[in-house]
N, C-alpha and C positions, 0 to 999 in steps of 0.2 A: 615930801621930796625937796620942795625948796630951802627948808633946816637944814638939812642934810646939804645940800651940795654950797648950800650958807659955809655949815661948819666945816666942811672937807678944803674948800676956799681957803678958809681964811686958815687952815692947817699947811697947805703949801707956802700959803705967804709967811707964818711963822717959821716953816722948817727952811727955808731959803739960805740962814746962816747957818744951820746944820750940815746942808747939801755942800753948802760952800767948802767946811771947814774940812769934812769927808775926803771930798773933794783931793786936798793936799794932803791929809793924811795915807788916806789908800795907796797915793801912787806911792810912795815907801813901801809900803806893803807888798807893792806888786812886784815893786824891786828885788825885795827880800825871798818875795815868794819864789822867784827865778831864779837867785844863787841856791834856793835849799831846791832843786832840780823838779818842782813844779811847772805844769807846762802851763802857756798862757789860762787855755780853759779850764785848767784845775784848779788855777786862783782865783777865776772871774767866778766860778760855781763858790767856791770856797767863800768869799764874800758875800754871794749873793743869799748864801743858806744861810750864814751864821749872825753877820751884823756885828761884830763883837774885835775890836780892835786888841783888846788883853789878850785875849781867847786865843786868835790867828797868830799871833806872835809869838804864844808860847807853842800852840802844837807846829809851826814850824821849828824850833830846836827839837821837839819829839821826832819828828821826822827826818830831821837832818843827822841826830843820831841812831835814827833804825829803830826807835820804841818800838812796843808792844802797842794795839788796837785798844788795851786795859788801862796802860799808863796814858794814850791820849784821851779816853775818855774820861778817864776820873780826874784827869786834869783839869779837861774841858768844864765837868761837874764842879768841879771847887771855885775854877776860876770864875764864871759864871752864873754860880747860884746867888749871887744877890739879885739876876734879875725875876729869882722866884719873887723875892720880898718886895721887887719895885710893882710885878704884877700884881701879885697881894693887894699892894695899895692903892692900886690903879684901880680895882675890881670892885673898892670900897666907893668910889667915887661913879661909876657907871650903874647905870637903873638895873635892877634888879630882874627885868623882865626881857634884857639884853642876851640874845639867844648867844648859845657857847660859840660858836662859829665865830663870832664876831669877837669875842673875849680871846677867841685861839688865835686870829690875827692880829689884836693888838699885840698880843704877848710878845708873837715873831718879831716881833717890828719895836720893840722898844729896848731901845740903848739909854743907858743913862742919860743923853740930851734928850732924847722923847721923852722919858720918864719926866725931865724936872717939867719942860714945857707943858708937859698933858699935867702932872700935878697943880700946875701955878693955876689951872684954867679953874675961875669961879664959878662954884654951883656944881651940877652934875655934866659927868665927862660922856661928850658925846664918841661914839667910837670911829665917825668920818673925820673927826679934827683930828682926831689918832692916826687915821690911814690920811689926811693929808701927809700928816710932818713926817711919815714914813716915805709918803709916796717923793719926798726929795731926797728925805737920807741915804734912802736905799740904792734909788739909780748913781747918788753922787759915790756913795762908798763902794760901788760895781766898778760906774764909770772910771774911777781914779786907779782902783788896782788892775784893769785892764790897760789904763795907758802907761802904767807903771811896768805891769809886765810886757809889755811891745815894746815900753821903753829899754825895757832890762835885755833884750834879746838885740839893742841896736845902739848904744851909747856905750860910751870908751869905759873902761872899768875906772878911773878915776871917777868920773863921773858919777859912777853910780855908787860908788863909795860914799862919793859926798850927798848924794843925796839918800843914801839909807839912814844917814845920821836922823834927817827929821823924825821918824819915826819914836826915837829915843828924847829928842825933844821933847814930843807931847806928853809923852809919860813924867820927863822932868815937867812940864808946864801944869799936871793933872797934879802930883804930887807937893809941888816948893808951899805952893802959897798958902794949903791947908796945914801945912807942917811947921809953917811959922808963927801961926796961929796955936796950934797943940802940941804941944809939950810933950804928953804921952805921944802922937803918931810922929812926931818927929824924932825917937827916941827908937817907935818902933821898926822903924823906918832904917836908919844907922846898922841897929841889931840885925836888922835882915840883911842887908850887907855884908854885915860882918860875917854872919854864918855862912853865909852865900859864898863868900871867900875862903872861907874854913876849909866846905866842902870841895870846893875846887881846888885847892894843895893840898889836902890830907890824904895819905896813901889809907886806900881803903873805901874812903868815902868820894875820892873821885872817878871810883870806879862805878857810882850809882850815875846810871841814866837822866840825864837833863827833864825827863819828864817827873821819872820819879822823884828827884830833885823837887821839884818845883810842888809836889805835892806832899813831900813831906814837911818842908819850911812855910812854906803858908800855912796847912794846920796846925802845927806846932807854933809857930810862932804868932799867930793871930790866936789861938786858945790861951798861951800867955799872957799876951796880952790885955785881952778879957779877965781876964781872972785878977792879975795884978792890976789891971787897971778900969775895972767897967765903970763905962759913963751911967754917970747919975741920971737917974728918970726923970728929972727937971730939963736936963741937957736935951731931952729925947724928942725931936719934932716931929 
């Protein structure tokens, strides 16, 4: 018992600038959630189920143009299936005798900052250190898109304009500095663009659904890319 609440411990102290960063990101979110006619408690559940900053952002345009139940779940499924491959890894790092219960909440609970932090951790991954870095993520990425959406329902629409932009930020902030480094994602990155622009002036194809949208150019254009360009096995950490 004492390991344990050692490693759940020292899991909040690490997740602290997780909760923080959350924290400013969500309230964007919450903002956003509110122009796409979400009501507060649709976006604080919405957060609190999914954990997933990509995820939320795109099924709000599925929503805001009336999708199908199909295009936001397959959305959801492409947009987020790497966090099968983070689980994967994570599964490889936890004792073996680690009842599934325990493996089915780290899973919920891991965004790609839990993933790198629970991967850095030397030796075998205890699954309390896990639910610490959760136990901050989680309330902070609630926290923010609740005061975001109370925000959204009571600040001047300039306002909330300008503060929707953050959100857009971090995605530029996730994206620049790995793309300056690779040549291929940086290349792939442009092309997604481009298309992405294609589709939104060509008679025809702007008549597909933003969800659908969204899962055709990601498969299509990430299996592309793989193909033309897969990283070398040495590359592969």
């Amino acid at each position: 018992m004492g390991e344990r609440r050692t490693q759940f411990l020292r899991g909040l102290r690490d997740g602290i600038p997780i909760g923080l960063g959350y924290l400013a990101v969500s309230f964007s979110f919450g903002i956003l959630a509110r122009k796409a006619g979400l009501t507060t408690f649709q976006a604080v559940i919405m957060s609190a189920m999914n954990l997933t900053s990509a995820g939320q952002f795109a099924s709000l345009s599925v929503i805001q143009a009336a999708g199908s139940y199909i295009e936001l779940a397959v959305s959801q499924l492409i947009i987020n299936l790497r966090y099968c491959l983070m689980s994967c890894s994570l599964s490889q790092k936890v004792d073996q005798k680690t009842p599934f219960f325990h493996r089915f909440l780290m899973a919920y609970g891991n965004t790609d900052e839990v993933f790198a932090l629970s991967a850095a951790v030397k030796g075998p991954l205890s699954p309390f250190y896990t639910y610490g870095l959760i136990g901050v993520a989680m309330p902070g990425w609630t926290l923010g898109t609740l005061l975001g959406a109370v925000a959204g329902s009571i600040l001047p629409g300039r306002v909330l304009s300008a503060l929707g932009v953050a959100l857009y930020g971090m995605f530029c902030a996730i994206i620049i500095p790995p793309a300056k480094e690779d040549k291929v994602l940086r290349i792939t990155i442009l092309v997604a663009m481009a298309v992405s622009l294609v589709f939104s002036v060509t008679p025809l194809l702007n008549t597909i659904s933003s969800g659908m949208r969204v899962i055709i150019l990601t498969v299509a254009i990430s299996a592309a890319a793989a193909v033309l360009a897969p990283v070398k096995e040495e590359n592969v950490q």
